[in-house]
Structure formats: C-alpha cells, structure tokens
N, CA, C, O and CB atoms as a CASP TS submission, in Angstrom:
PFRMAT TS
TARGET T0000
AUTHOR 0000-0000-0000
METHOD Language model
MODEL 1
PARENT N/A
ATOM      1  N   UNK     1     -12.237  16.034  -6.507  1.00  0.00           N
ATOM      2  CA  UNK     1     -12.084  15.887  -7.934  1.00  0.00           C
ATOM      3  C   UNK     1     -11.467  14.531  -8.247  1.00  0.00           C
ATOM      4  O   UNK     1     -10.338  14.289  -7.821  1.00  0.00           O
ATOM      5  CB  UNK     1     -11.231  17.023  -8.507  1.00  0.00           C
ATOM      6  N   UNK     2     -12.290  13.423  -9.130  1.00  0.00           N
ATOM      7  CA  UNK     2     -11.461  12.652  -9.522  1.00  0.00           C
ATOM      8  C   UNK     2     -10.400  12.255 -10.636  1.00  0.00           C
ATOM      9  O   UNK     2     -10.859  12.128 -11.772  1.00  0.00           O
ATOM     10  CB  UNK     2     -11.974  12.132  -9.427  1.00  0.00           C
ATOM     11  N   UNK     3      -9.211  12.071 -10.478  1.00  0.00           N
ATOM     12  CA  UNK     3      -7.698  12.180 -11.046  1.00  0.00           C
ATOM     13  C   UNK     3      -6.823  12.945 -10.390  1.00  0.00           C
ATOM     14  O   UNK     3      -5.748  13.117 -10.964  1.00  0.00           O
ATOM     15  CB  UNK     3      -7.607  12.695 -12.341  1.00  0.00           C
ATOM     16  N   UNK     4      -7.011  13.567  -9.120  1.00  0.00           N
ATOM     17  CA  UNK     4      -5.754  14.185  -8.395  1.00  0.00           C
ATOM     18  C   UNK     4      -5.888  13.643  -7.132  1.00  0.00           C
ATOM     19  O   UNK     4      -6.810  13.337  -6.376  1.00  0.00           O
ATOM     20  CB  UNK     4      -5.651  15.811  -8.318  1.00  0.00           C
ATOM     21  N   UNK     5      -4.480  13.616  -7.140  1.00  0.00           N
ATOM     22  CA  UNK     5      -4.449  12.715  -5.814  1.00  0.00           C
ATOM     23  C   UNK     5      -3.054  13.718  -5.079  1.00  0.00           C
ATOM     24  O   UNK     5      -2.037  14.152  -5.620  1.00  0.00           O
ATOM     25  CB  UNK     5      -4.025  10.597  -6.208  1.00  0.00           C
ATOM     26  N   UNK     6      -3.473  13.815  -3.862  1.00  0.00           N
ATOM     27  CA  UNK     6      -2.638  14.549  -2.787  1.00  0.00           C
ATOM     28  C   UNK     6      -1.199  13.629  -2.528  1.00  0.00           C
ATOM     29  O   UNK     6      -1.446  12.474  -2.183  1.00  0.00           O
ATOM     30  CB  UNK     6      -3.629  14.688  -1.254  1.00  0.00           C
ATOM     31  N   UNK     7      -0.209  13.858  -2.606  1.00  0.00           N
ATOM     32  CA  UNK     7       1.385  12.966  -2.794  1.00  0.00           C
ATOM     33  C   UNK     7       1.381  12.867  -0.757  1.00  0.00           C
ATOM     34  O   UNK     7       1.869  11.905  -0.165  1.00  0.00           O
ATOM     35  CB  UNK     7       3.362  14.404  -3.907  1.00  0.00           C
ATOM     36  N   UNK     8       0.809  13.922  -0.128  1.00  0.00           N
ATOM     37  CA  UNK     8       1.330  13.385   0.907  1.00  0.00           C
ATOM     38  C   UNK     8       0.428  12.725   1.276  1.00  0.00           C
ATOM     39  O   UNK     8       0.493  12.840   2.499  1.00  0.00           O
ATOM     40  CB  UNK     8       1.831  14.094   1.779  1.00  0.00           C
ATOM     41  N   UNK     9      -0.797  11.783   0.941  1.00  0.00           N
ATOM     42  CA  UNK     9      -1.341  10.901   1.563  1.00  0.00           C
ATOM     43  C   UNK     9      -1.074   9.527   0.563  1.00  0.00           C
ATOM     44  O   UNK     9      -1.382   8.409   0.976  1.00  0.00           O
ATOM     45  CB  UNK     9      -2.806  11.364   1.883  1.00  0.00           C
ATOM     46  N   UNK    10      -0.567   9.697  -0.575  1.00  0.00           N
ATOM     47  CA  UNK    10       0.430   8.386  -1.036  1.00  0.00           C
ATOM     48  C   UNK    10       1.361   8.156  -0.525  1.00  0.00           C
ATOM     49  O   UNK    10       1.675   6.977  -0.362  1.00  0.00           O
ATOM     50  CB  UNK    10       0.945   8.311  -2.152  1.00  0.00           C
ATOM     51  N   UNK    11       1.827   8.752  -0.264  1.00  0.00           N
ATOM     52  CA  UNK    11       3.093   8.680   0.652  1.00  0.00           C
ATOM     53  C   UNK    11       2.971   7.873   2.395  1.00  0.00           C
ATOM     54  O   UNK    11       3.646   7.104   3.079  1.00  0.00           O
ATOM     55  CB  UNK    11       3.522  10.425   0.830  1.00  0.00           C
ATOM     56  N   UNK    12       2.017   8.429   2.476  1.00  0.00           N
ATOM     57  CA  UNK    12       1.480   7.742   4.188  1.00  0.00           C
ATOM     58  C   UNK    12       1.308   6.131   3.879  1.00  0.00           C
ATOM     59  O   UNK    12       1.858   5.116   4.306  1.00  0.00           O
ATOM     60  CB  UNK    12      -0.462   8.491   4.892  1.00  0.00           C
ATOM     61  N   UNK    13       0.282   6.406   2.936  1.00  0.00           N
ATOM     62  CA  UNK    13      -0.292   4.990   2.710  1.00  0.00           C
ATOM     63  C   UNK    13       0.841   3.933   2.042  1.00  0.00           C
ATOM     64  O   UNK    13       0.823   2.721   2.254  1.00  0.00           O
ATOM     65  CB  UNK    13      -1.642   5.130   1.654  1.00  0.00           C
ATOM     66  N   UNK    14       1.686   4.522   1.320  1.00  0.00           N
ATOM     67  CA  UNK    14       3.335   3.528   1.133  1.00  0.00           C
ATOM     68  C   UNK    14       3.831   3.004   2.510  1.00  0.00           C
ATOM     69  O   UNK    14       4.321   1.896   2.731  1.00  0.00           O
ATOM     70  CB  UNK    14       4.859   4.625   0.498  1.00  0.00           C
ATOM     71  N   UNK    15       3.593   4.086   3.459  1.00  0.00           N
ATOM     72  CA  UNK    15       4.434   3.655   4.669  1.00  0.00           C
ATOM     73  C   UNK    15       3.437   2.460   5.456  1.00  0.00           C
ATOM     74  O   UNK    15       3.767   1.328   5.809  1.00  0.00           O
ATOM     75  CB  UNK    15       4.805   5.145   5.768  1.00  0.00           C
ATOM     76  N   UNK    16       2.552   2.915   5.545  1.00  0.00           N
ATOM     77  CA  UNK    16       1.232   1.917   6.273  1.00  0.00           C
ATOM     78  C   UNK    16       1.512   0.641   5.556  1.00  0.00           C
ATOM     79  O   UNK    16       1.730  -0.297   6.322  1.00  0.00           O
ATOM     80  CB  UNK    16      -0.628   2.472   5.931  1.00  0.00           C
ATOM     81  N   UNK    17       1.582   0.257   3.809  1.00  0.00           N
ATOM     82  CA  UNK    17       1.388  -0.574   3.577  1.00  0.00           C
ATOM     83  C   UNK    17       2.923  -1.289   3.636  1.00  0.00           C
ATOM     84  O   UNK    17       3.102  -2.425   3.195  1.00  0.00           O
ATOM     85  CB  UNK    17       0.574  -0.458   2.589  1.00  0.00           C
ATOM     86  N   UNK    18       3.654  -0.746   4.041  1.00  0.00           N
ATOM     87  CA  UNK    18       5.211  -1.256   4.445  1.00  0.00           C
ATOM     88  C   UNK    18       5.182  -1.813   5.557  1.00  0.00           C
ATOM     89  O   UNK    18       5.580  -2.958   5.772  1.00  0.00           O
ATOM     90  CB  UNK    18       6.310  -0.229   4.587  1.00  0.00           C
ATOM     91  N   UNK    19       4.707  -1.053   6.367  1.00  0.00           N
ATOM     92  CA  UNK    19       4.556  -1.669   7.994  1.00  0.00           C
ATOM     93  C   UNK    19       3.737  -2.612   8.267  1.00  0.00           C
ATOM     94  O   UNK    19       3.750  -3.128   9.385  1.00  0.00           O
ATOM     95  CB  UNK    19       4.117  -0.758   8.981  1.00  0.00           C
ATOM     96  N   UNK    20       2.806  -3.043   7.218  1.00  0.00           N
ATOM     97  CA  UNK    20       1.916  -4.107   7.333  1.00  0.00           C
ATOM     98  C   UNK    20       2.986  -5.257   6.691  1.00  0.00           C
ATOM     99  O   UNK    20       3.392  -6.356   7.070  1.00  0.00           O
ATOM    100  CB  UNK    20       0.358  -3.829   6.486  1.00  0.00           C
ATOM    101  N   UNK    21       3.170  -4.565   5.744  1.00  0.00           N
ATOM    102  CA  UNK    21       4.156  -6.095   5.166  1.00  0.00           C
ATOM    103  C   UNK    21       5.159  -6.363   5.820  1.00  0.00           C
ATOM    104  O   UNK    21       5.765  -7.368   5.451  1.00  0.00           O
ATOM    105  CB  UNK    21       4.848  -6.105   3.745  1.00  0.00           C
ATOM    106  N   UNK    22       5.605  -5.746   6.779  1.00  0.00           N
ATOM    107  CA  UNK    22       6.758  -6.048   7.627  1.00  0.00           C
ATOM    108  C   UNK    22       6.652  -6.723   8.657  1.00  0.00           C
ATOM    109  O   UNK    22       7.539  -7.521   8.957  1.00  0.00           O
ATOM    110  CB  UNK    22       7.318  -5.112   8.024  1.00  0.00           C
ATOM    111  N   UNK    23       5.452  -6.538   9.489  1.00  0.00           N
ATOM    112  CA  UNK    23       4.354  -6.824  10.203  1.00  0.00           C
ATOM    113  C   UNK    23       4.061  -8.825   9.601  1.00  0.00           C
ATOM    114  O   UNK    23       4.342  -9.854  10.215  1.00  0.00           O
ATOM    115  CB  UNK    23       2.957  -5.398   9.703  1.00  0.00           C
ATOM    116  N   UNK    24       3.500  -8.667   8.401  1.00  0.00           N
ATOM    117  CA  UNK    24       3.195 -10.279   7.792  1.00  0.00           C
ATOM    118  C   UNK    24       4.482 -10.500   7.542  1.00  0.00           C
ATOM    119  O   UNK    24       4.750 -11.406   8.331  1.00  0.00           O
ATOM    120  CB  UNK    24       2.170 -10.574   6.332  1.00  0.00           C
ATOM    121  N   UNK    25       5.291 -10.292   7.046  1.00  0.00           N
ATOM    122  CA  UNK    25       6.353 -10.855   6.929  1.00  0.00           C
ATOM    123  C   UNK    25       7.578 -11.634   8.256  1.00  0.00           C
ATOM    124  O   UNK    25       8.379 -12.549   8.067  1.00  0.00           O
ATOM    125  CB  UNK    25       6.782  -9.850   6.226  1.00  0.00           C
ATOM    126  N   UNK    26       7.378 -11.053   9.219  1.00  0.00           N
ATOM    127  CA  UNK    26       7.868 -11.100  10.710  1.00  0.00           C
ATOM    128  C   UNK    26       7.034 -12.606  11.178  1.00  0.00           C
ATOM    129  O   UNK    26       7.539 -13.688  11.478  1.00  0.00           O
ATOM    130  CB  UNK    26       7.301  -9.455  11.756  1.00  0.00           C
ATOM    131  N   UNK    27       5.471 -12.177  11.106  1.00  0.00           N
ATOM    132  CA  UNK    27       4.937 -13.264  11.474  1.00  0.00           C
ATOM    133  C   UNK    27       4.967 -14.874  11.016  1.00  0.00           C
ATOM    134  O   UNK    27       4.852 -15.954  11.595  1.00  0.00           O
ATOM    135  CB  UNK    27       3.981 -12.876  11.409  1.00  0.00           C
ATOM    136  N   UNK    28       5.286 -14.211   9.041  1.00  0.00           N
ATOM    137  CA  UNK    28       5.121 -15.497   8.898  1.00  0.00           C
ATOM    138  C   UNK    28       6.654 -15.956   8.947  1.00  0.00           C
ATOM    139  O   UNK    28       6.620 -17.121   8.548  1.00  0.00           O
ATOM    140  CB  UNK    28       4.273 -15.856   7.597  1.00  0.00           C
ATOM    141  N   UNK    29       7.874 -15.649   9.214  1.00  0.00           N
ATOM    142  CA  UNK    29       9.219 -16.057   9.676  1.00  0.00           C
ATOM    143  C   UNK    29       9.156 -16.634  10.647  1.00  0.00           C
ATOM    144  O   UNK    29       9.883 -17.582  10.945  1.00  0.00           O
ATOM    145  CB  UNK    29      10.094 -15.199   9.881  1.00  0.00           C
ATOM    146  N   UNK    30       7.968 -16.008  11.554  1.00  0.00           N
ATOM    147  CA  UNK    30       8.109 -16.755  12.782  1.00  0.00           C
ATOM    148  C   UNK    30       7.536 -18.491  12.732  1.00  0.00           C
ATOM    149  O   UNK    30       8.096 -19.506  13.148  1.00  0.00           O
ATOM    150  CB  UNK    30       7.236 -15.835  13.900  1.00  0.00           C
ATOM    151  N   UNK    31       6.611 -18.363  12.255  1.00  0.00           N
ATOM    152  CA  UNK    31       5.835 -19.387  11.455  1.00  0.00           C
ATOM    153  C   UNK    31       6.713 -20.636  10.979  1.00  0.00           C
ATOM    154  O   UNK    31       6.728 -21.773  11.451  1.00  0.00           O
ATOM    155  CB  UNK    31       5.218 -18.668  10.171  1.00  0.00           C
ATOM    156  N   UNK    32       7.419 -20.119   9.940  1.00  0.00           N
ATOM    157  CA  UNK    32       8.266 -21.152   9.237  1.00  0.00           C
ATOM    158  C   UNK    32       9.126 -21.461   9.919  1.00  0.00           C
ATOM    159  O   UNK    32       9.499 -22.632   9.840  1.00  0.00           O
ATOM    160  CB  UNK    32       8.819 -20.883   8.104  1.00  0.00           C
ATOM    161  N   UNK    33       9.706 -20.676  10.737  1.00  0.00           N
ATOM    162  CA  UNK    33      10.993 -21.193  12.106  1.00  0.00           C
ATOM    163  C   UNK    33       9.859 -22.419  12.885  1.00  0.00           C
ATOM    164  O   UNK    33      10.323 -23.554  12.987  1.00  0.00           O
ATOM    165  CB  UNK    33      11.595 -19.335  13.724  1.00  0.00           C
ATOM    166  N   UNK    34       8.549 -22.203  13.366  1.00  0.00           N
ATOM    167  CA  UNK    34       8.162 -23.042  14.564  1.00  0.00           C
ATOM    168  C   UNK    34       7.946 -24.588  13.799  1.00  0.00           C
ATOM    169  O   UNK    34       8.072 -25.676  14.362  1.00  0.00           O
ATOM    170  CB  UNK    34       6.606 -22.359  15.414  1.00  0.00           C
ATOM    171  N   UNK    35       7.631 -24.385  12.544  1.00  0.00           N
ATOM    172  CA  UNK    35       7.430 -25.639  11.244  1.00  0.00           C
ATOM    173  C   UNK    35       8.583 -26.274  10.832  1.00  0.00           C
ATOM    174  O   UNK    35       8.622 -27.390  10.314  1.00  0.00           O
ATOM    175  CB  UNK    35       6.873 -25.085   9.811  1.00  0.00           C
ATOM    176  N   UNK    36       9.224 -25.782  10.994  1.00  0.00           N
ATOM    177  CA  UNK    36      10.917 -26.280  10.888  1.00  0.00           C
ATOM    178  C   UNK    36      11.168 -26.959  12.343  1.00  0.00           C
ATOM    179  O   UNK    36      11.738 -28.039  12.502  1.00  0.00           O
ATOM    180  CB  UNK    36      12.206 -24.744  10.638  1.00  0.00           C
ATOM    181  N   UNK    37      10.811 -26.401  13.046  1.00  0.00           N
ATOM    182  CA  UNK    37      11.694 -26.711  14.508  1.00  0.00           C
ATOM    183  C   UNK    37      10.563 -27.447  15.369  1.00  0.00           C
ATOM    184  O   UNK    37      10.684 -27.510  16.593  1.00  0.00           O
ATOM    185  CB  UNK    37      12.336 -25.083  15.455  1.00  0.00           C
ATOM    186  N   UNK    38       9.328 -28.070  14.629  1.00  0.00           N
ATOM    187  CA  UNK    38       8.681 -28.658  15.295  1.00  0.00           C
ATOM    188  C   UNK    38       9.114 -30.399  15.069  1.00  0.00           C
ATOM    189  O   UNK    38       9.337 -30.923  16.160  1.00  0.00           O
ATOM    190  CB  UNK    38       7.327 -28.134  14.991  1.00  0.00           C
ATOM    191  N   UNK    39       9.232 -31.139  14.154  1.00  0.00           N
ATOM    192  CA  UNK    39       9.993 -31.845  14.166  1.00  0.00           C
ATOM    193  C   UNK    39      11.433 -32.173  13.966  1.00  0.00           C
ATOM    194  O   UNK    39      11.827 -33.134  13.305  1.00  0.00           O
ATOM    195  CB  UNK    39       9.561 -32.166  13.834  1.00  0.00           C
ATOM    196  N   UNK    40      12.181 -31.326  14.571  1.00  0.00           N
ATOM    197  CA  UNK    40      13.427 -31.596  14.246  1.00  0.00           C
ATOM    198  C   UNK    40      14.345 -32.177  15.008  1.00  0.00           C
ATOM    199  O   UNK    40      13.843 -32.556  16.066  1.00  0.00           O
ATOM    200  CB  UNK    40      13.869 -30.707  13.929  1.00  0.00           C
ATOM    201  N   UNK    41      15.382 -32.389  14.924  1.00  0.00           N
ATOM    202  CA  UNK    41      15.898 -33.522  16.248  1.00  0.00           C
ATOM    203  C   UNK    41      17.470 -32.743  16.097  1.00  0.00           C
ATOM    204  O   UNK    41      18.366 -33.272  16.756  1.00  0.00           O
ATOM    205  CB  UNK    41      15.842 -35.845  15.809  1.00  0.00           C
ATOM    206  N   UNK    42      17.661 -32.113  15.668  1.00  0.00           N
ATOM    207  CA  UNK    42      19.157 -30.889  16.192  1.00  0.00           C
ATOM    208  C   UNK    42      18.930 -29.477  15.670  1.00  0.00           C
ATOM    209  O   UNK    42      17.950 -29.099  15.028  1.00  0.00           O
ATOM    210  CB  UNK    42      20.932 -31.343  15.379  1.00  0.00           C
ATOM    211  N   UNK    43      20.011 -28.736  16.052  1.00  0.00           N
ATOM    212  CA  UNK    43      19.961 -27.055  15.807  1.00  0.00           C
ATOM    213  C   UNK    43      19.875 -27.124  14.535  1.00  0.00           C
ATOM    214  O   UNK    43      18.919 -26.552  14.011  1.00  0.00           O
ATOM    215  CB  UNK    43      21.234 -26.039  16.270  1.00  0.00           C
ATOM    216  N   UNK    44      21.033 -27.975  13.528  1.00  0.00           N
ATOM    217  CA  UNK    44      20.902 -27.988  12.182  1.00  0.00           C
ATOM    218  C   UNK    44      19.583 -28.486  11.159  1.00  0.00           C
ATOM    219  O   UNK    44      19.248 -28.082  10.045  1.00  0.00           O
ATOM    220  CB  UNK    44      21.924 -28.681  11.942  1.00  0.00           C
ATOM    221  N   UNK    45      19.142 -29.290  11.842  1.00  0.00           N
ATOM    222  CA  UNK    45      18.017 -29.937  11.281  1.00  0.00           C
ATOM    223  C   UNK    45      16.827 -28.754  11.297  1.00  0.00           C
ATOM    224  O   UNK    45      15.937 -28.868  10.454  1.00  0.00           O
ATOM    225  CB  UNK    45      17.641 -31.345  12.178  1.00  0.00           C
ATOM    226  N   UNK    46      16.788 -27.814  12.069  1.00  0.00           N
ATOM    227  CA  UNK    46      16.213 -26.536  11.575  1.00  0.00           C
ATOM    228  C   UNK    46      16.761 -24.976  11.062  1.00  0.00           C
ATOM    229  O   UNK    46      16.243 -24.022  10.483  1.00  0.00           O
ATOM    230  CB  UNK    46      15.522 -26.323  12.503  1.00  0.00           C
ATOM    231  N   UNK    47      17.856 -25.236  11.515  1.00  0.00           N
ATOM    232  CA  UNK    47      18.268 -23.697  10.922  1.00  0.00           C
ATOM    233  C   UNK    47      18.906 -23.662   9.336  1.00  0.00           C
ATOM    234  O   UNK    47      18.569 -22.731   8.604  1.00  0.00           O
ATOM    235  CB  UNK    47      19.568 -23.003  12.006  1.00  0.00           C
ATOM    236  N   UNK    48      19.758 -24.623   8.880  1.00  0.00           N
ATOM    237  CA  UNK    48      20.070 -25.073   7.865  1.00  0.00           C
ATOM    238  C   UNK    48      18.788 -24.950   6.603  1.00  0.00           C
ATOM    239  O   UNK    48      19.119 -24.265   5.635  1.00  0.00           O
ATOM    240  CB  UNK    48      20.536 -26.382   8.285  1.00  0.00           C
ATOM    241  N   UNK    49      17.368 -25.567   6.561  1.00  0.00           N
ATOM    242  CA  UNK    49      16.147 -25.318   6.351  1.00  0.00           C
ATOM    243  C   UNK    49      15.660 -24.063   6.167  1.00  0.00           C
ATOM    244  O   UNK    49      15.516 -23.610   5.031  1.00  0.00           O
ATOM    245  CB  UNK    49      15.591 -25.782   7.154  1.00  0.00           C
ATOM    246  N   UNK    50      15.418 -23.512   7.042  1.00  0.00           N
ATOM    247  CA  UNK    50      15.108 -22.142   7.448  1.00  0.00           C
ATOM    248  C   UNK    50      15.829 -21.314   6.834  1.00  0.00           C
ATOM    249  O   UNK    50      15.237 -20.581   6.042  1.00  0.00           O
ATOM    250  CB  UNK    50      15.229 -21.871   8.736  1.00  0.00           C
ATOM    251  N   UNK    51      17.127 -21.173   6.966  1.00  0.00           N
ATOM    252  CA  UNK    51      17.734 -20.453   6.096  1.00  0.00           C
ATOM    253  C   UNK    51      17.758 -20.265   4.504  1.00  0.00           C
ATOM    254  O   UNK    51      17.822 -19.302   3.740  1.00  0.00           O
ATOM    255  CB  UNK    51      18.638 -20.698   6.407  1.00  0.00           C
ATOM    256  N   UNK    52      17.663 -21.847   4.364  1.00  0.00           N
ATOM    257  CA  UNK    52      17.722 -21.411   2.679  1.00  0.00           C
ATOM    258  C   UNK    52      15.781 -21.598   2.126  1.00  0.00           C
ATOM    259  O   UNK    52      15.263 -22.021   1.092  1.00  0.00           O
ATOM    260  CB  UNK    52      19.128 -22.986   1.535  1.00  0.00           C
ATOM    261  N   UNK    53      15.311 -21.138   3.194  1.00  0.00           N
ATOM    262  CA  UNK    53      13.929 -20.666   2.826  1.00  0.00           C
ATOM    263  C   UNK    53      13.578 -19.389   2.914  1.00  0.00           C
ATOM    264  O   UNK    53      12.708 -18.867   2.217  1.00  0.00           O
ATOM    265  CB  UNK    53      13.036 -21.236   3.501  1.00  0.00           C
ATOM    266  N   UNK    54      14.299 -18.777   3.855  1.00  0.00           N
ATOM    267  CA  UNK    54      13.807 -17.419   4.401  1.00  0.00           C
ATOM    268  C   UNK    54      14.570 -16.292   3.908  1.00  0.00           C
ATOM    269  O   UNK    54      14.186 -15.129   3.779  1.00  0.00           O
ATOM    270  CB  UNK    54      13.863 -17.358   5.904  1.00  0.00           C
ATOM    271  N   UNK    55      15.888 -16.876   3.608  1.00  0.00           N
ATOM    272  CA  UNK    55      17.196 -15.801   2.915  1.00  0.00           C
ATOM    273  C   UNK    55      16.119 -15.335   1.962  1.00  0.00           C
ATOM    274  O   UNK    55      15.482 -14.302   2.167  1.00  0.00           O
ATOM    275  CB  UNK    55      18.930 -16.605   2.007  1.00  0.00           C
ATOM    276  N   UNK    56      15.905 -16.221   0.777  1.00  0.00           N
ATOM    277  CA  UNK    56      15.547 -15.700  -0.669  1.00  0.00           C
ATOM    278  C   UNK    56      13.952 -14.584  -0.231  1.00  0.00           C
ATOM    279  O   UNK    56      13.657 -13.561  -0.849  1.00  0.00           O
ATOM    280  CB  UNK    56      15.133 -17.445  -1.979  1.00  0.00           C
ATOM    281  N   UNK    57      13.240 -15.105   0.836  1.00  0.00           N
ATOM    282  CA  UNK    57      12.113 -14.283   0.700  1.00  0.00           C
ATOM    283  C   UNK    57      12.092 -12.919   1.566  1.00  0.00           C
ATOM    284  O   UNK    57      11.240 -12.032   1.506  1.00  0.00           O
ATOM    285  CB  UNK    57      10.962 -15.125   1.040  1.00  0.00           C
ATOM    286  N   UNK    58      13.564 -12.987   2.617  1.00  0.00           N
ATOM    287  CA  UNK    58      13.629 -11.387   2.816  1.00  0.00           C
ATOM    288  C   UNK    58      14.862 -10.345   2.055  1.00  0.00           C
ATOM    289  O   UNK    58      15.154  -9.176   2.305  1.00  0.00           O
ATOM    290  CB  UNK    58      13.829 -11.214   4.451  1.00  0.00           C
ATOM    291  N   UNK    59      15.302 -11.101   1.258  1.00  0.00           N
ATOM    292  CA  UNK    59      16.049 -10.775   0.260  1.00  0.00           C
ATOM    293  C   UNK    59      14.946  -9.978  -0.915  1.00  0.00           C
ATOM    294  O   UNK    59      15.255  -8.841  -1.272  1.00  0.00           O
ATOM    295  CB  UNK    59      16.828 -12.173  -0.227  1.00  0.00           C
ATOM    296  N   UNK    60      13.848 -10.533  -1.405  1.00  0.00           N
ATOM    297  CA  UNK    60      13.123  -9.979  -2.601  1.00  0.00           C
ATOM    298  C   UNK    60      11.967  -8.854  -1.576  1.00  0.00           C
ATOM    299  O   UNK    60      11.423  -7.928  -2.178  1.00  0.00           O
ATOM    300  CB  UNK    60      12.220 -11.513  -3.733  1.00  0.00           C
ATOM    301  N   UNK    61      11.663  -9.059   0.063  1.00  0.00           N
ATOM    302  CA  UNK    61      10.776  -7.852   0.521  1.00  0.00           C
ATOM    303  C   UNK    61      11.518  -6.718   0.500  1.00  0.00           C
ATOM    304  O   UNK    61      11.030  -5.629   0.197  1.00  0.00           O
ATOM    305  CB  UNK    61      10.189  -7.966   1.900  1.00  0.00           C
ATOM    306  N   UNK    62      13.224  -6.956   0.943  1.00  0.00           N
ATOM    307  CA  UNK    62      13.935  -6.075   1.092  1.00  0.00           C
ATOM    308  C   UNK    62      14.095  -5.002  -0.254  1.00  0.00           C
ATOM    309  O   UNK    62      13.979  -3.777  -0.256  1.00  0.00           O
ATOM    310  CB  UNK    62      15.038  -6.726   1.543  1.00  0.00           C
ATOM    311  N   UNK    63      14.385  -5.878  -1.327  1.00  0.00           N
ATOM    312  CA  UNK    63      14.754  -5.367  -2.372  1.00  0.00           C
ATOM    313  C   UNK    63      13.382  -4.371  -3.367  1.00  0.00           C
ATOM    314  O   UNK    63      13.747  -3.467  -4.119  1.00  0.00           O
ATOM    315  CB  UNK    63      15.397  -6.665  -3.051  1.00  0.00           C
ATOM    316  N   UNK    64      11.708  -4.754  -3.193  1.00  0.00           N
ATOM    317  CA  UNK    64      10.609  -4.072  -3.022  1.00  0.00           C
ATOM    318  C   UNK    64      10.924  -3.002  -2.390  1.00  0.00           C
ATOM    319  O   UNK    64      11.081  -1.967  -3.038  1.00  0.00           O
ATOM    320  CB  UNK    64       9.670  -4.700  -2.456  1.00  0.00           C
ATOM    321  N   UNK    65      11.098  -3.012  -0.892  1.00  0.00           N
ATOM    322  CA  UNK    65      10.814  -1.964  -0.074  1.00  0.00           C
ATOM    323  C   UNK    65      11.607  -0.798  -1.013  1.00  0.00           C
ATOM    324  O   UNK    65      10.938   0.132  -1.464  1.00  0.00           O
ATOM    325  CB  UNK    65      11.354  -2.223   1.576  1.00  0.00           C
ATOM    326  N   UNK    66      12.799  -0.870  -1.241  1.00  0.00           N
ATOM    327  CA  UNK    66      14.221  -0.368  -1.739  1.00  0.00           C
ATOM    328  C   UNK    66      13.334   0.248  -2.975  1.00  0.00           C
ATOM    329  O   UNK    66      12.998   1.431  -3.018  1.00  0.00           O
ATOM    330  CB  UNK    66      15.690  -1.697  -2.123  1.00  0.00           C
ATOM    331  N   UNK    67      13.089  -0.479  -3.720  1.00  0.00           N
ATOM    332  CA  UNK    67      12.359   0.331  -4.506  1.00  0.00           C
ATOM    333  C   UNK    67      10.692   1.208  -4.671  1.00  0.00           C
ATOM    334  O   UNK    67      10.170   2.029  -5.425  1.00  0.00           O
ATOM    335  CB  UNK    67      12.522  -0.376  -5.279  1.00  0.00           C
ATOM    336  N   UNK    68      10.493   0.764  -3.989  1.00  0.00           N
ATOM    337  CA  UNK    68       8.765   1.999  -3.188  1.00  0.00           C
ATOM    338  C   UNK    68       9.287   2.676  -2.178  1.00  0.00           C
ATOM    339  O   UNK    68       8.435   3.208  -1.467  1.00  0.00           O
ATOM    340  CB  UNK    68       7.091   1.076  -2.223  1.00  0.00           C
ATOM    341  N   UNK    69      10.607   2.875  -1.803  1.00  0.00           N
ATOM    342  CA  UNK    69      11.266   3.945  -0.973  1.00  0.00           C
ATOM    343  C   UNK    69      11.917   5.006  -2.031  1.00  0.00           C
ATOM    344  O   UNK    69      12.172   6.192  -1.825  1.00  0.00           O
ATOM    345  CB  UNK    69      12.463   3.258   0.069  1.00  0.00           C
ATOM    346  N   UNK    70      12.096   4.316  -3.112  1.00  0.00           N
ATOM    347  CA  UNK    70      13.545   5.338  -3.833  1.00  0.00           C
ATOM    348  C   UNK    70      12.670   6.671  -4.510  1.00  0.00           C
ATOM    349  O   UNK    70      11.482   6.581  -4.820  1.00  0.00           O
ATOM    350  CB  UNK    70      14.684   4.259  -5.523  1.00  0.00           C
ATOM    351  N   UNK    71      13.343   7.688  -4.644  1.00  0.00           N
ATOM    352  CA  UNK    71      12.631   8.716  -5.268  1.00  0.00           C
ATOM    353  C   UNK    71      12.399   8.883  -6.708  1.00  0.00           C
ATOM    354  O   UNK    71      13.310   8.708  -7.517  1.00  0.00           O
ATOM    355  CB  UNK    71      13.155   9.722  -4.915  1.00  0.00           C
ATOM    356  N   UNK    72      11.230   9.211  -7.048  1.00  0.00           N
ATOM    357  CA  UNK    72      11.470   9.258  -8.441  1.00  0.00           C
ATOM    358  C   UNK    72      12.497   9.770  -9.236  1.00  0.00           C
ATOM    359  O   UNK    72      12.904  10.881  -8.897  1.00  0.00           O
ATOM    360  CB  UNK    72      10.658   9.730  -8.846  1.00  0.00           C
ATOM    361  N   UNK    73      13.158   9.108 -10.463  1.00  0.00           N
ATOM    362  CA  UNK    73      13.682   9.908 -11.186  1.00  0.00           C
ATOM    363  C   UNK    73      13.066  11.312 -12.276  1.00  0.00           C
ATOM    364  O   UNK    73      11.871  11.358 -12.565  1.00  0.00           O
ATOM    365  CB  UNK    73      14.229   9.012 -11.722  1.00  0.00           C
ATOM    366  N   UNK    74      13.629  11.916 -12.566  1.00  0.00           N
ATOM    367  CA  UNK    74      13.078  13.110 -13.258  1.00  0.00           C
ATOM    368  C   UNK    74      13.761  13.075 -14.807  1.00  0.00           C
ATOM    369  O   UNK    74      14.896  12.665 -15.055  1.00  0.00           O
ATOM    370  CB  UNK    74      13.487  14.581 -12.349  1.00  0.00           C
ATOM    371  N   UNK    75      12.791  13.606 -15.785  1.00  0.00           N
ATOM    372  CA  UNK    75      12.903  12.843 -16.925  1.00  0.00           C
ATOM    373  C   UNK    75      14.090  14.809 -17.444  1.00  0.00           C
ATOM    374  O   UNK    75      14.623  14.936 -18.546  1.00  0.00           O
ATOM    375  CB  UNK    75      10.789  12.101 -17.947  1.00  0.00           C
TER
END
C-alpha cells in the first residue's frame, strides 16, 4: 500500500545511512590530514590546519547524528 511505511525498516535505513556517513566522513578526515601533511615542514604546520578544519565539520555530523537518533517528541 502506498503511504505506510513500516518504522522498523526506517529505522534500519537511519542506521545504514549513519554508518555510511561515518564511513565518508572517516575517509574524508583521512584525506584532509594527508593534504595538510603533504606539504608541510613541522607537526604544527599540519595539525594546527587540520584542526581548525575538521573540529567544525565533526562537530555539525555529530550534532545531525544527535538529532536522527533522538526520539520523537509526543504532542
């Protein structure tokens, strides 16, 4: 029937699409660490970088996840 949808296969597919983004997200950290640290000429000259690139963008996946985890409220 279309308009009903089964909660426990939304629910799966929240988690699948979490683990994928966690998944791209991992990779591309790794990414921006090797782009940072490919020309760099000390520890600071890449981590300093890195940091104030990567804080803000697992700061806003984190704060997503937090909310496509939380339970609905009830009216």
């Amino acid at each position: 029937m279309k308009g009903v949808y089964d909660p426990a296969e939304v629910k799966s597919l929240k988690w699948l699409g979490l683990a994928v983004g966690l998944i791209l997200l991992v990779i591309g950290t790794v990414m921006v660490f090797m782009a940072f640290d490919r020309d760099s000429h000390s520890a600071s000259d890449t981590i300093r970088p890195f940091l104030i690139t990567m804080v803000p963008v697992w700061a806003v996946a984190i704060a997503a996840a937090l909310v496509l985890l939380r339970r609905p409220s009830t009216p």
